[in-house]
The first five atom37 places (N, CA, C, CB, O) and aatype in JSON, in Angstrom:
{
  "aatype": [20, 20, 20, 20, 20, 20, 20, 20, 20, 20, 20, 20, 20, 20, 20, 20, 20, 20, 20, 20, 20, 20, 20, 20, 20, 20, 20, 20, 20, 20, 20, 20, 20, 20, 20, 20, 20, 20, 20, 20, 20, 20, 20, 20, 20, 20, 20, 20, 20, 20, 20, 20, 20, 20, 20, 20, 20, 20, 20, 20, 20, 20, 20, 20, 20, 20, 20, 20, 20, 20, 20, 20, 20, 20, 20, 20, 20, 20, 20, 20, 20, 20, 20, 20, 20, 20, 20, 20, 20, 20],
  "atom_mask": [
    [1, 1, 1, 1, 1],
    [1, 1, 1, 1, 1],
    [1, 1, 1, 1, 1],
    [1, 1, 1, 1, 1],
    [1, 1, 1, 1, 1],
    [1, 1, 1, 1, 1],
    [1, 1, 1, 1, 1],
    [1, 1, 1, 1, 1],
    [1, 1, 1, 1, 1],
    [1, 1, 1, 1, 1],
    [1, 1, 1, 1, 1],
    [1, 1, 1, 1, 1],
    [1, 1, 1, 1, 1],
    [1, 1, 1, 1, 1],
    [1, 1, 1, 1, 1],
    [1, 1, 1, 1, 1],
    [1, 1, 1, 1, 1],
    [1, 1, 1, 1, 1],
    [1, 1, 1, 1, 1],
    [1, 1, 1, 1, 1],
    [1, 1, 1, 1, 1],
    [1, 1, 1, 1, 1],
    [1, 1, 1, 1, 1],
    [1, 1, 1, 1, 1],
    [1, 1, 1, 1, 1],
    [1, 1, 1, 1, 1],
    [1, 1, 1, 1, 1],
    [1, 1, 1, 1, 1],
    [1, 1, 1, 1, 1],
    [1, 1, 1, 1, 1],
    [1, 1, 1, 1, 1],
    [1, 1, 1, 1, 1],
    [1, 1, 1, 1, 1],
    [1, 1, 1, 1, 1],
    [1, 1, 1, 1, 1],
    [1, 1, 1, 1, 1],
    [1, 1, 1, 1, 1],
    [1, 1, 1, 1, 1],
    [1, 1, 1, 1, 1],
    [1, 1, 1, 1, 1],
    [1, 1, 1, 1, 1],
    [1, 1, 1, 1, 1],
    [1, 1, 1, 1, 1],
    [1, 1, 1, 1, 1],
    [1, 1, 1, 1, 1],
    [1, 1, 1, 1, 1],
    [1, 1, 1, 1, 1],
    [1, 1, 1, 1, 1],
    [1, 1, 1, 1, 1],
    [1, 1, 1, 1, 1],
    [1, 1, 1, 1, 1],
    [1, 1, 1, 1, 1],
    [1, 1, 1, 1, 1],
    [1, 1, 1, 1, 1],
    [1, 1, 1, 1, 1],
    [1, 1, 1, 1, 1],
    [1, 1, 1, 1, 1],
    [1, 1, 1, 1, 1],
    [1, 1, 1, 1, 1],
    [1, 1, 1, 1, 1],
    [1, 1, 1, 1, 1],
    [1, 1, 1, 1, 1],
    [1, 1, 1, 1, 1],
    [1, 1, 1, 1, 1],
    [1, 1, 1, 1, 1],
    [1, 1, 1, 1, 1],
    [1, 1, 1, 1, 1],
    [1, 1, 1, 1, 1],
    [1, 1, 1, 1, 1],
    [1, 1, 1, 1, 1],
    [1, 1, 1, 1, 1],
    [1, 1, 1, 1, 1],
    [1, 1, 1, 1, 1],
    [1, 1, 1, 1, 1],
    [1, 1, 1, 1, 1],
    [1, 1, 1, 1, 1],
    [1, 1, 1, 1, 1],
    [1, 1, 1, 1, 1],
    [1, 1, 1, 1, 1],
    [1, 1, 1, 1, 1],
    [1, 1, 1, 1, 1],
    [1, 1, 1, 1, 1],
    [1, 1, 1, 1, 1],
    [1, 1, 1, 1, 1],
    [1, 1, 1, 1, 1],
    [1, 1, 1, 1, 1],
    [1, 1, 1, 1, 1],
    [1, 1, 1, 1, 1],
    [1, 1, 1, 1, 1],
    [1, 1, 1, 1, 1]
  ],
  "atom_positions": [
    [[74.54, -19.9, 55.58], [75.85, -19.41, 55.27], [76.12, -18.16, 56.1], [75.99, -19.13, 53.75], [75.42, -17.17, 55.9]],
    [[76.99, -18.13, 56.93], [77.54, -16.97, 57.6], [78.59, -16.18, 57.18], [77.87, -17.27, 58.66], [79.78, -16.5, 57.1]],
    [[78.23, -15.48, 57.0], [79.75, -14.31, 56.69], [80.44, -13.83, 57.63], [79.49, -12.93, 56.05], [79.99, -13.86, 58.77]],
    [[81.72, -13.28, 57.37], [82.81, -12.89, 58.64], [83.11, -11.58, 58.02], [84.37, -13.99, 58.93], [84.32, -11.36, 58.05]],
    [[82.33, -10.5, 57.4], [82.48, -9.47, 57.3], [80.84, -8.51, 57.95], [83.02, -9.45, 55.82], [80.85, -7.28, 57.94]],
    [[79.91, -9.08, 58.32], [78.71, -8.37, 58.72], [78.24, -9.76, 59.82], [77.52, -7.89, 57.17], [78.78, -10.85, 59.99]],
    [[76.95, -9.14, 60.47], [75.79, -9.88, 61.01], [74.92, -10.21, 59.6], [74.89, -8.91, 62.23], [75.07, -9.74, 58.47]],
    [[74.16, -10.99, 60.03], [72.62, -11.41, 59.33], [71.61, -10.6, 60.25], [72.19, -13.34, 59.41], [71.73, -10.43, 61.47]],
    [[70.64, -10.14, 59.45], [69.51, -9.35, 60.03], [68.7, -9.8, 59.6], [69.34, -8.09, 59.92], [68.81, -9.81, 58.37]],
    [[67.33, -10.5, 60.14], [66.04, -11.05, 59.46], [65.13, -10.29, 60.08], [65.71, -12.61, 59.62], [64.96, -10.09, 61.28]],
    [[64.3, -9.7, 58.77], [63.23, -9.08, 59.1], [62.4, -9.35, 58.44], [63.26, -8.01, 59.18], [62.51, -10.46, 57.91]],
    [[61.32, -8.66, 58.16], [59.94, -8.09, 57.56], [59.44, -7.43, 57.4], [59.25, -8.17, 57.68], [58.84, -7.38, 58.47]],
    [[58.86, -6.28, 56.55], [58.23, -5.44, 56.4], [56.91, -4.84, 57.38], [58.05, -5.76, 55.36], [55.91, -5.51, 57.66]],
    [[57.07, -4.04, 57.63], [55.85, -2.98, 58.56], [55.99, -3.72, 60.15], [53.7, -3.17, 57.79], [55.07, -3.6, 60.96]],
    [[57.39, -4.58, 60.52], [58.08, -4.87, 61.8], [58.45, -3.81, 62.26], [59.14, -5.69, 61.78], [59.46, -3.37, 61.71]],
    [[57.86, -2.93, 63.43], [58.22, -1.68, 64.38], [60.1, -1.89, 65.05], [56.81, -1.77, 65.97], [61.12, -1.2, 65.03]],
    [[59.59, -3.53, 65.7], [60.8, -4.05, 66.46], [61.96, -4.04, 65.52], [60.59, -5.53, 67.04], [63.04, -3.54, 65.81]],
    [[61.61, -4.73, 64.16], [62.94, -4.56, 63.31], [63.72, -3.32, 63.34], [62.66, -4.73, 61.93], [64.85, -3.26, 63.83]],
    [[62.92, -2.09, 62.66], [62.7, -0.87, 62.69], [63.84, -0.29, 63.7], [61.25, -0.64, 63.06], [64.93, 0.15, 63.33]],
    [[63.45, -0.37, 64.83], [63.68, -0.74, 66.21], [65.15, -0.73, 66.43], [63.07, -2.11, 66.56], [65.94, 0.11, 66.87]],
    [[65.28, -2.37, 65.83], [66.5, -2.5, 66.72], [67.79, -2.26, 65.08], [66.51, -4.53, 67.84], [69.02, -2.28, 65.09]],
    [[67.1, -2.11, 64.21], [67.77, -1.73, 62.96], [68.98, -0.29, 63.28], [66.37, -1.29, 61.78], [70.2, -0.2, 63.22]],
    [[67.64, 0.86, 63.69], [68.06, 2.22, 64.02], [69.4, 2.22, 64.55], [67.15, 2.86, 64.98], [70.36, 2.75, 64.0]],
    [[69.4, 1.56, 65.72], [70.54, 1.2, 67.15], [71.67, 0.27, 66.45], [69.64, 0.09, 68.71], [72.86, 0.31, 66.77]],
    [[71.15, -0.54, 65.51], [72.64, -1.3, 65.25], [73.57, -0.19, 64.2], [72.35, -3.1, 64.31], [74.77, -0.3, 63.94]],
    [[72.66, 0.83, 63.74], [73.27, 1.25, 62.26], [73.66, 2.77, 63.3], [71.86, 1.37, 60.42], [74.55, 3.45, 62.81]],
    [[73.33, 3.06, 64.04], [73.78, 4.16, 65.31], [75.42, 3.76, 66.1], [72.34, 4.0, 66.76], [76.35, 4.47, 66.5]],
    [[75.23, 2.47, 66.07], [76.29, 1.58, 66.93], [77.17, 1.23, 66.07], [75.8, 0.29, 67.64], [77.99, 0.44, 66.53]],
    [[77.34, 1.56, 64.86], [78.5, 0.67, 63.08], [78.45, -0.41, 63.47], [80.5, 0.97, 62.6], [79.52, -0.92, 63.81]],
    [[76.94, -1.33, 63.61], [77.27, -2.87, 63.41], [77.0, -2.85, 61.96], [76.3, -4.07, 64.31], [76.08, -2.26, 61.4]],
    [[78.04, -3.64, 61.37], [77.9, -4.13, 60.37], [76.74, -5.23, 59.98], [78.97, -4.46, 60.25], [76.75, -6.38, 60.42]],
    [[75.59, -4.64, 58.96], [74.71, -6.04, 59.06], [74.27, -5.91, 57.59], [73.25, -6.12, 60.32], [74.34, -4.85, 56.98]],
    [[73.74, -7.26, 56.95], [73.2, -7.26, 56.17], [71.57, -7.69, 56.11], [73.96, -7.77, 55.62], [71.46, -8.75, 56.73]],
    [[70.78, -7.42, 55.79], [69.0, -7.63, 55.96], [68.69, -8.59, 54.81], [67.92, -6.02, 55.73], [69.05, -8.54, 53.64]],
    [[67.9, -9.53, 55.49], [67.3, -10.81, 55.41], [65.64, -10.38, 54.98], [67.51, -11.68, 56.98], [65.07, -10.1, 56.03]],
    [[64.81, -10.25, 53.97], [63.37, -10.13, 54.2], [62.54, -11.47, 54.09], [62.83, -9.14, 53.22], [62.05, -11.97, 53.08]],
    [[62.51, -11.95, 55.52], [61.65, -13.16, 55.62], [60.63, -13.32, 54.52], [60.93, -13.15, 56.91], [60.51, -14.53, 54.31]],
    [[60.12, -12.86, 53.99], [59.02, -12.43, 53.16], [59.29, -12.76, 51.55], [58.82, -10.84, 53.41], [58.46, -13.32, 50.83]],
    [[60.45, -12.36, 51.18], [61.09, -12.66, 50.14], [61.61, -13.97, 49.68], [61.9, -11.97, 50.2], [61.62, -14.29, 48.49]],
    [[62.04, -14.73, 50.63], [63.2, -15.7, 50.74], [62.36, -16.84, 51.55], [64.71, -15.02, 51.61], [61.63, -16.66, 52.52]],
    [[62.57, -17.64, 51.1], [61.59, -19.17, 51.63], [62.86, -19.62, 52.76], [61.22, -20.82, 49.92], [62.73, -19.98, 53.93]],
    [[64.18, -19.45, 51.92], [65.65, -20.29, 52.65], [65.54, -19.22, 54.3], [67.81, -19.88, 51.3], [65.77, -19.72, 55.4]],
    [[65.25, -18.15, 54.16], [65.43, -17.3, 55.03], [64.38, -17.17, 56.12], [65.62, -16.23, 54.39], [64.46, -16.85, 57.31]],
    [[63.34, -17.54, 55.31], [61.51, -17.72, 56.51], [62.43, -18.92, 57.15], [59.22, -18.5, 55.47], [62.66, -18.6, 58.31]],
    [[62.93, -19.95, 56.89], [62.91, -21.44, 57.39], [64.14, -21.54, 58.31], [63.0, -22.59, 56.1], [64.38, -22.5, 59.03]],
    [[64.89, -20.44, 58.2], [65.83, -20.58, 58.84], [65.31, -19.65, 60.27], [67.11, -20.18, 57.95], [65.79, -19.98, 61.36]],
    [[64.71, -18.96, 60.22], [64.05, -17.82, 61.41], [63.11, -19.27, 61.93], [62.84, -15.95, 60.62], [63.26, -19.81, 63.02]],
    [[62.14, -19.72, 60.88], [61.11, -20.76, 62.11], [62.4, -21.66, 63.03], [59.75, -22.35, 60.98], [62.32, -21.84, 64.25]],
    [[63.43, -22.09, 62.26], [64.33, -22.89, 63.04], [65.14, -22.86, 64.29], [64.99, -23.07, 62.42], [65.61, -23.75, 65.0]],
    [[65.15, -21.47, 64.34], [65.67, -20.71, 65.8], [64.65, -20.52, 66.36], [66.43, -19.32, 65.82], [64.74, -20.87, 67.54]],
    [[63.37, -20.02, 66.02], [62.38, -19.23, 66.71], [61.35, -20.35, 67.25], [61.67, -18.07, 65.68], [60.23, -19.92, 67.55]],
    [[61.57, -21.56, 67.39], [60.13, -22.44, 67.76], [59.09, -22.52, 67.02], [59.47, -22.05, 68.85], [57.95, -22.63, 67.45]],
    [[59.57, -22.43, 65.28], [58.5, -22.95, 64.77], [57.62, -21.25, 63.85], [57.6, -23.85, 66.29], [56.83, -21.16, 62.92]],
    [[58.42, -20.01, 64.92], [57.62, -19.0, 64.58], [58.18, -18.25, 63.79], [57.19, -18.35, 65.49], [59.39, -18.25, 64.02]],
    [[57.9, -17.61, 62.96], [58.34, -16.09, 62.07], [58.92, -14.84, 62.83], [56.96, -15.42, 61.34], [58.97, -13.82, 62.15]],
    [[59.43, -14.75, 64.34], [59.64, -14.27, 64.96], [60.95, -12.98, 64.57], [59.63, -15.21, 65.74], [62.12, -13.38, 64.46]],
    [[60.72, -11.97, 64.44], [61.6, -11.09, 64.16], [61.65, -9.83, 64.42], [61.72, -11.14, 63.25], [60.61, -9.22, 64.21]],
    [[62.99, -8.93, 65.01], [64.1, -9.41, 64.43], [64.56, -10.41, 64.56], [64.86, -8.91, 64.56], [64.09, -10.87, 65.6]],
    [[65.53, -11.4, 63.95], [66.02, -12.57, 64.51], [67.28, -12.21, 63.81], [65.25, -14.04, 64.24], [67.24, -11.86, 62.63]],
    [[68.81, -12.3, 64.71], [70.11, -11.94, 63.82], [70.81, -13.27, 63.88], [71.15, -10.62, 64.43], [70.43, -14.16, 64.65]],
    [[71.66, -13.37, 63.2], [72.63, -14.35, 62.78], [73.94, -14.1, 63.26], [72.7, -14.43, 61.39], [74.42, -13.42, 62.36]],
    [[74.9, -14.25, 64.22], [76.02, -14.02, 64.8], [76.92, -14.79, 64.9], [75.88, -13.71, 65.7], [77.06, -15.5, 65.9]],
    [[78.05, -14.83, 63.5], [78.66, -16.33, 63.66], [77.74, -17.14, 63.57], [79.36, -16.7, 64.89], [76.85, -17.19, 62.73]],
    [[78.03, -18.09, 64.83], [77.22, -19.26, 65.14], [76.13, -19.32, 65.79], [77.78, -20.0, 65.69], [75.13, -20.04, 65.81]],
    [[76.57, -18.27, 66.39], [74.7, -18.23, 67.24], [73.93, -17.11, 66.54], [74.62, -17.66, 69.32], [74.23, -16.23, 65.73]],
    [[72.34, -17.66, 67.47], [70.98, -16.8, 66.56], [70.16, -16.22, 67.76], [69.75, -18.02, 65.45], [69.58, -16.93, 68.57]],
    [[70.19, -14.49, 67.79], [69.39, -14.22, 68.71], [67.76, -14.3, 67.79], [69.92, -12.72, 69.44], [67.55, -14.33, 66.57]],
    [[66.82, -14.29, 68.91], [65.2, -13.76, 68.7], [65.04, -12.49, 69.04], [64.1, -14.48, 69.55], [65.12, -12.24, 70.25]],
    [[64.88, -11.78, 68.44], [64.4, -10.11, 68.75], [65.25, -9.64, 70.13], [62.4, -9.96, 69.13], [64.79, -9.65, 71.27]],
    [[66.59, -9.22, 69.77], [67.76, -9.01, 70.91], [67.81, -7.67, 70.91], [69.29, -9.65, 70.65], [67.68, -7.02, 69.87]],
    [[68.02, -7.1, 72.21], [68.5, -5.85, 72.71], [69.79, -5.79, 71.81], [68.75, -5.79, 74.4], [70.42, -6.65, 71.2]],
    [[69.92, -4.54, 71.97], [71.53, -4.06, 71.61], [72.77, -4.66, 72.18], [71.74, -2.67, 72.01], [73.61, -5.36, 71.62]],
    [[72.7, -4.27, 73.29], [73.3, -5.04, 74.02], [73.68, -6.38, 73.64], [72.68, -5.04, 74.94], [74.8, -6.35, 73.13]],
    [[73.16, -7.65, 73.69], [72.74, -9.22, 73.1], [73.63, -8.82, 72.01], [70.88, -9.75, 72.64], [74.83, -9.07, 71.97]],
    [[73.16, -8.37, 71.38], [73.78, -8.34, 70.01], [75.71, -8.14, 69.83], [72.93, -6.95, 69.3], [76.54, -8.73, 69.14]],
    [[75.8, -6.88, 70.94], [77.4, -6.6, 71.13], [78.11, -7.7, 72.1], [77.65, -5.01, 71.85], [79.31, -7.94, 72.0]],
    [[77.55, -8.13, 72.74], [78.05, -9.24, 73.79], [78.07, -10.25, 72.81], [77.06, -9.62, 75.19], [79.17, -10.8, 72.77]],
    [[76.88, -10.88, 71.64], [77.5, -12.05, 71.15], [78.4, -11.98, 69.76], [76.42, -13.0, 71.0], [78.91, -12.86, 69.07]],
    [[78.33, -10.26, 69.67], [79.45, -10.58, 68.66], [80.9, -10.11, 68.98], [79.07, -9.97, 67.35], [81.61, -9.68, 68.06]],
    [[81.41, -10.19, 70.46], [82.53, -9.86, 71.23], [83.23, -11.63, 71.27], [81.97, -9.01, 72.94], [84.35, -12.13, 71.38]],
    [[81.97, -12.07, 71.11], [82.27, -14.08, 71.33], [82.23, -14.46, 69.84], [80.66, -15.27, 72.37], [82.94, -15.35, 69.38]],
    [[81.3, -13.67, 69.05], [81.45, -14.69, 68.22], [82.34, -14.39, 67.07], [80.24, -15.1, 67.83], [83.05, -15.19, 66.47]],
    [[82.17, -12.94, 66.8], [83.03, -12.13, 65.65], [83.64, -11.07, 66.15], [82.25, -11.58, 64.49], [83.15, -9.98, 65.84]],
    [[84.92, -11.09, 67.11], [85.09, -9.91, 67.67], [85.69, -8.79, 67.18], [85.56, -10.09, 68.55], [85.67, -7.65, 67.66]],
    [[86.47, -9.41, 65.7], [86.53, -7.92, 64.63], [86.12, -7.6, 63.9], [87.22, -7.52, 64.03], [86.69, -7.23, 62.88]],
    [[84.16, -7.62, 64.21], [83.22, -6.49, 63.87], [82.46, -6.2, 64.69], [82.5, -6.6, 62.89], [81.29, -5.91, 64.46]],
    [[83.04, -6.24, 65.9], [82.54, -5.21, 67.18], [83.21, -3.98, 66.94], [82.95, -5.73, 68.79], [84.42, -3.86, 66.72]],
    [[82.13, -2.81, 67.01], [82.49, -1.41, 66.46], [83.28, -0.89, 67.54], [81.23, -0.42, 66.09], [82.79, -1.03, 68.66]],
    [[84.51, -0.28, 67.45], [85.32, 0.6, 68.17], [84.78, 1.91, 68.47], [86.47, 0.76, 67.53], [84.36, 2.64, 67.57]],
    [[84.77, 2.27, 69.76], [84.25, 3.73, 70.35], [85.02, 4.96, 69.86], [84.39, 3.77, 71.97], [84.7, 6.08, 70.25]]
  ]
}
């Protein structure tokens, strides 16, 4: 289920990269909501499904598309395509 008011954020606990790229989206006002792979069986299965099988994370939810552990960048470019009014204004 995708929402049209935030991103999806999938993570995990004691993830540096989450950590990571968490800091920069919440620096940048992306709107996101967090996913704990760990918690959520619907949410592990949906990360192996993008990721090849792996637990790979961060993994975000954008609209329709799903990055694997994306730069900042990645992230503002696919939500200029996919949700472009919650790309944060400068």
């Amino acid at each position: 289920m995708t929402s049209q008011d935030h991103i999806d954020f999938f993570w995990r606990p004691g993830c540096g990269f989450c950590m990571s790229l968490e800091r920069r989206l919440k620096n940048a006002s992306v709107p996101f909501e967090k996913h704990n792979i760990w918690e959520n069986e619907r949410d592990r299965t949906f990360v192996k499904s993008v990721a090849h099988g792996n637990e790979t994370v961060p993994t975000l939810r954008i609209g329709s598309k799903s990055l694997v552990n994306p730069s900042l960048s990645q992230v503002l470019q696919a939500m200029k395509s996919e949700v472009p009014h919650l790309v944060p204004r400068k």
